[in-house]
C-alpha positions as CSV (number, residue, x, y, z in Angstrom):
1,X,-19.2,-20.3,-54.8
2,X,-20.8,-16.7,-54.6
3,X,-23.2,-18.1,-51.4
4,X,-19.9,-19.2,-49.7
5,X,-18.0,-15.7,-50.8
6,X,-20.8,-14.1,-49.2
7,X,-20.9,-16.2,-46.2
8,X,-17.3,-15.6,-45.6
9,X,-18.1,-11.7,-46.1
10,X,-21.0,-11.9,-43.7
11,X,-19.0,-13.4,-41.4
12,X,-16.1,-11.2,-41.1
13,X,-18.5,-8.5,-40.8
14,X,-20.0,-10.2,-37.5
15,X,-16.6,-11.0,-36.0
16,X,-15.5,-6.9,-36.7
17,X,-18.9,-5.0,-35.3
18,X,-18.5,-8.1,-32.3
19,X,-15.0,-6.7,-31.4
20,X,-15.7,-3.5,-31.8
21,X,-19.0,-3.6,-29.5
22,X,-17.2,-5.5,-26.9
23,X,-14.2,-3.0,-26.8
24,X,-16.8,-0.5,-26.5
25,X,-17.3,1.7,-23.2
26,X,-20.3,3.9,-22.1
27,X,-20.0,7.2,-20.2
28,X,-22.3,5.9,-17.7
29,X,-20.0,3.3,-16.7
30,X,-17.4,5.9,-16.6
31,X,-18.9,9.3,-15.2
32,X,-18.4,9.6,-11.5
33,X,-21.7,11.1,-9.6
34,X,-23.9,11.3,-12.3
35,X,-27.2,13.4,-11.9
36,X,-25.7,15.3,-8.6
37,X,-27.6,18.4,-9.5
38,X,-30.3,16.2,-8.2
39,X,-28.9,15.3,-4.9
40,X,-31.1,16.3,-2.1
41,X,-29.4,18.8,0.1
42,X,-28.4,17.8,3.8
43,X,-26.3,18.9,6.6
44,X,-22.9,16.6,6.5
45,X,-23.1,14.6,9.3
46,X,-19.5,13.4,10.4
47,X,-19.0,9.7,11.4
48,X,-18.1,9.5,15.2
49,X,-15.1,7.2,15.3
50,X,-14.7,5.3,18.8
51,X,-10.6,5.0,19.8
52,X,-9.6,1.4,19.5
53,X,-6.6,-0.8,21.2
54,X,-3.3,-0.4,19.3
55,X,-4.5,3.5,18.4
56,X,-1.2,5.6,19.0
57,X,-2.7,9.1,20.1
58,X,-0.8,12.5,20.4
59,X,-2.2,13.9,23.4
60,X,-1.2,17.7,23.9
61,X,-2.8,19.4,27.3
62,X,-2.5,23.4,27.9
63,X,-3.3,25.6,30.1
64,X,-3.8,29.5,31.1
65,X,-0.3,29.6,32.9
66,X,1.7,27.2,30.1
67,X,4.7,26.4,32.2
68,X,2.4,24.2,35.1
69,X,0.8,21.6,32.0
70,X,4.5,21.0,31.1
71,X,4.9,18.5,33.5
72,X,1.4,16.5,32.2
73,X,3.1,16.4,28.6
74,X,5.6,14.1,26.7
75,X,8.5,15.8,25.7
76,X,8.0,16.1,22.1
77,X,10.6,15.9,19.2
78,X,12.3,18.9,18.4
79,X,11.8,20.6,21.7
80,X,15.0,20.0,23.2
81,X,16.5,22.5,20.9
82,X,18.1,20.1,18.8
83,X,15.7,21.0,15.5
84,X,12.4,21.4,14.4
85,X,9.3,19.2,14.7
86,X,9.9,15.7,13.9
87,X,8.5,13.6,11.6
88,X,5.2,11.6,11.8
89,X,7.0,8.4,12.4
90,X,9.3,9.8,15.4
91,X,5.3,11.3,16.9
92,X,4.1,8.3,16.9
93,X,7.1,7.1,18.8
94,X,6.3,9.8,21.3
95,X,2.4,9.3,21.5
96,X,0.4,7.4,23.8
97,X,-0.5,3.9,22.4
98,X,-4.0,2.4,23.7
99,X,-3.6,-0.9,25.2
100,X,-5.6,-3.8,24.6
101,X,-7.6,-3.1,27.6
102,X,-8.4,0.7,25.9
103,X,-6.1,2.3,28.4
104,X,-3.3,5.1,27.9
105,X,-1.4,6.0,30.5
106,X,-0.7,9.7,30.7
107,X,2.3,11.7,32.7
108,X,0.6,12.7,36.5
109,X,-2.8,11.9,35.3
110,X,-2.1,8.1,35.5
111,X,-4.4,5.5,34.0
112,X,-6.7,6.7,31.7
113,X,-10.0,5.0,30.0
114,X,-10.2,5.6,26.6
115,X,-13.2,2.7,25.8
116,X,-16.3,3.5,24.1
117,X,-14.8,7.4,23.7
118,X,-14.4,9.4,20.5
119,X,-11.5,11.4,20.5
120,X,-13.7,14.3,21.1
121,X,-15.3,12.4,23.9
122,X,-11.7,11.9,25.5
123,X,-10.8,15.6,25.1
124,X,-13.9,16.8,27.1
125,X,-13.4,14.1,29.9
126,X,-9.8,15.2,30.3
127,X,-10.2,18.5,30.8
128,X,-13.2,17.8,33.1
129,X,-10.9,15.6,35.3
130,X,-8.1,18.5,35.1
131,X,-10.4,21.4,36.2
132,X,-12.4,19.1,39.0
133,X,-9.3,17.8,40.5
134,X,-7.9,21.2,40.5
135,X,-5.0,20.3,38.4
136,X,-4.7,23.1,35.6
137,X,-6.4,26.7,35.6
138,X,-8.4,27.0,32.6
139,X,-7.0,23.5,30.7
140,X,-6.8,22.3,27.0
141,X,-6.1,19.3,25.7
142,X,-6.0,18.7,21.6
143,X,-5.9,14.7,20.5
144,X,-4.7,13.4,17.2
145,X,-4.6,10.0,16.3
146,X,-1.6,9.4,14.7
147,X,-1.7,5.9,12.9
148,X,-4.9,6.0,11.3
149,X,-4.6,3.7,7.5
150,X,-6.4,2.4,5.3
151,X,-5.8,0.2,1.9
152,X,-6.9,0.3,-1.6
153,X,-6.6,-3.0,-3.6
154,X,-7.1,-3.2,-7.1
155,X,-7.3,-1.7,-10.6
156,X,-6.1,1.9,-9.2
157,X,-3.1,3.7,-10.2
158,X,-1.1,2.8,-6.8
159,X,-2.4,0.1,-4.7
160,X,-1.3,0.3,-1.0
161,X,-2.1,1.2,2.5
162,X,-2.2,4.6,3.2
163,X,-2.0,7.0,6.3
164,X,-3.5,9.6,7.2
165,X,-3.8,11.8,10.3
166,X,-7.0,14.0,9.0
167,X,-10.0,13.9,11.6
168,X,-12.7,13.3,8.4
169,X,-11.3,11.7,5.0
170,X,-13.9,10.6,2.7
171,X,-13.7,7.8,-0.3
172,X,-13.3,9.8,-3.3
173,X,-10.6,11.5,-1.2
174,X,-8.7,7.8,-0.4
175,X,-9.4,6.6,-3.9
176,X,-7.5,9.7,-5.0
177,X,-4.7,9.1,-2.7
178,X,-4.2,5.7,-4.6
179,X,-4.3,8.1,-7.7
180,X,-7.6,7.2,-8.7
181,X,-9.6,4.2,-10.4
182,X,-7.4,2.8,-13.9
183,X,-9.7,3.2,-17.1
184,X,-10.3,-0.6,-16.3
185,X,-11.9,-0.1,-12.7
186,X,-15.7,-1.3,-12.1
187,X,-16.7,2.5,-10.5
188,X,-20.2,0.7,-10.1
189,X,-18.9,-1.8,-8.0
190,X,-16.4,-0.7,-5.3
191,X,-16.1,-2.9,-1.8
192,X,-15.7,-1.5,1.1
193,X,-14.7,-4.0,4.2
194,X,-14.9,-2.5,7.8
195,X,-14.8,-3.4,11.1
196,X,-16.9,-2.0,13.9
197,X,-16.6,-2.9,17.4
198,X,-15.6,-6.6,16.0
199,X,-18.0,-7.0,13.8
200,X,-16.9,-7.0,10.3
201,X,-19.3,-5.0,7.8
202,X,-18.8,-5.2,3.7
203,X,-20.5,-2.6,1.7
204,X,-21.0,-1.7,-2.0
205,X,-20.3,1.6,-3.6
206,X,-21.4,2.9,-6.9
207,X,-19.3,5.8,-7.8
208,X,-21.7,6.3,-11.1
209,X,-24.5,7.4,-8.5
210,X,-24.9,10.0,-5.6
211,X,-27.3,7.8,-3.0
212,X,-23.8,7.0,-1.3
213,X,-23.0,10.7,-0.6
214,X,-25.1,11.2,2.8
215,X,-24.6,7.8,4.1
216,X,-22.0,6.2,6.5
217,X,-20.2,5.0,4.0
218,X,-18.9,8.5,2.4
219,X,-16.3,9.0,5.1
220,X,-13.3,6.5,6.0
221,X,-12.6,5.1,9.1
222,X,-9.5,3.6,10.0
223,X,-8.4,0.2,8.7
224,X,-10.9,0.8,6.1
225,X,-10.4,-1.6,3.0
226,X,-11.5,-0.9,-0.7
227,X,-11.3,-3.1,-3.5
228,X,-11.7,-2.0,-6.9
229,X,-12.8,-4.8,-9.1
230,X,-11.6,-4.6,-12.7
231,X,-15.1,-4.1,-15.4
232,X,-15.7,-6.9,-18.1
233,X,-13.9,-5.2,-20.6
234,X,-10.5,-6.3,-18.3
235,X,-12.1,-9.5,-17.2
236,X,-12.5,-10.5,-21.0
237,X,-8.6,-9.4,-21.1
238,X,-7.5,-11.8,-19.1
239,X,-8.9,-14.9,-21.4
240,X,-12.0,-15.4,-19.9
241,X,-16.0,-15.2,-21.2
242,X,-17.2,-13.0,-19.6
243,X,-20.7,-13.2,-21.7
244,X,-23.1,-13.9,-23.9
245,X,-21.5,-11.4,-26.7
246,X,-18.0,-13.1,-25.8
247,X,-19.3,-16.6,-27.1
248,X,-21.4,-15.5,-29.9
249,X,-18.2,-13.7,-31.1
250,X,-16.3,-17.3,-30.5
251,X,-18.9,-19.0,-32.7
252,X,-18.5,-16.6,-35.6
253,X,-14.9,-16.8,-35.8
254,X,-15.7,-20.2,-35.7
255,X,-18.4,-20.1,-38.6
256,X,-15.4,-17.4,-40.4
257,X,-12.8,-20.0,-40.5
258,X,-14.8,-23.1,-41.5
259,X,-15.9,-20.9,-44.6
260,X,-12.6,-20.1,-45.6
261,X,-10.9,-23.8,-45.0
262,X,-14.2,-25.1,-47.4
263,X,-13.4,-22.7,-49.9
């Protein structure tokens, strides 16, 4: 009888510390960018983002006497006096959409490529064809793209899609738009799924470590997608065994009630 008291005892003990370890979490799972005091220093280079079909762009072109670019401009809303600058939904109504053949079609100007160009790319070539065709004196021209998104799935705070009319937006910056990672995201583990010229690209993103920070992958690009995974701890949550801890705690509750049914 005092073997089988003591088993019992023994038992229970093995089934608590079990739970309690598995329920455990580490602060390296936890910590974003650990160690970044170490991170080599480097200049930031931006990502160059090429304009894609279905794009909306607000195109705005200036010059040194204002009143002759008004005629190469959209009226935009709010500048017939009838209020203030409209939202970003009625801009987008008023930008230029890039077709499926990478065209926009701008007011005198015509048919314009936009293929294989960054935005900054586009600005330059514009006011080059404005100035050698003797159109503006002195031309401007500031582009915005308007309907650039991307979408978070997963254990964050508020999954969606998101948009964002920044030139440069980086991951942490997206994840925080989502309102960050839940205590039961994998930060060692994030997906990222992009699409480049038509080929689709996945990537994985440690949010523990800084090796990420100077690479492509720090900076979004539009119709970005990141899935945070949910860790073992949520896995295990969710009635599954997730390990080798998981079944030996299985067993032991196992071994706990046999000794108390053969007392």
């Amino acid at each position: 009888m005092k073997l089988i008291k003591l088993g019992k005892k023994i038992s229970v003990c093995i089934v608590i510390f079990l739970g309690l370890l598995q329920s455990c979490t580490y602060k390296k799972d936890i910590l974003y960018f650990q160690k970044i005091d170490k991170l080599k220093q480097e200049e930031v280079e931006r990502p160059t983002i090429l304009i894609q079909p279905n794009d909306i762009l607000s195109i705005t072109i200036s010059a040194l006497v204002p009143e002759s670019a008004i005629a190469y401009n959209k009226q935009k809303p709010g500048q017939n006096g009838t209020g203030q600058q409209g939202s970003i939904e009625l801009l987008k109504i008023q930008g230029y959409l890039v077709d499926n053949n990478g065209e926009i079609r701008l007011p005198v100007l015509g048919k314009v490529a936009t293929k294989d160009k960054s935005i900054h790319e586009l600005e330059k070539y514009l006011i080059n064809l404005l100035e050698e065709e003797k159109h503006l004196v002195e031309p401007s021209v500031d582009i915005r793209l308007l309907n650039a998104k991307f979408t978070v799935l997963g254990e964050v705070s508020q999954p969606g899609t998101y948009t964002f009319t920044e030139q440069t937006l980086s991951i942490p910056q997206a994840l925080g738009y989502a309102g960050d990672l839940t205590i039961n995201g994998k930060r060692k583990d994030i997906v990222l799924i992009r699409e480049v010229q038509g080929e689709r690209k996945v990537y994985a993103i440690d949010l523990t470590k800084t090796n990420w920070i100077n690479k492509e992958t720090y900076y979004i690009q539009p119709n970005d997608v990141l899935v945070v995974n949910p860790n073992s701890a949520k896995v295990k949550s969710a009635g599954y065994l997730g390990n080798v801890s998981s079944l030996v705690g299985v067993i032991s509750l196992l071994i706990s009630t046999a000794v108390l049914l053969t007392r």
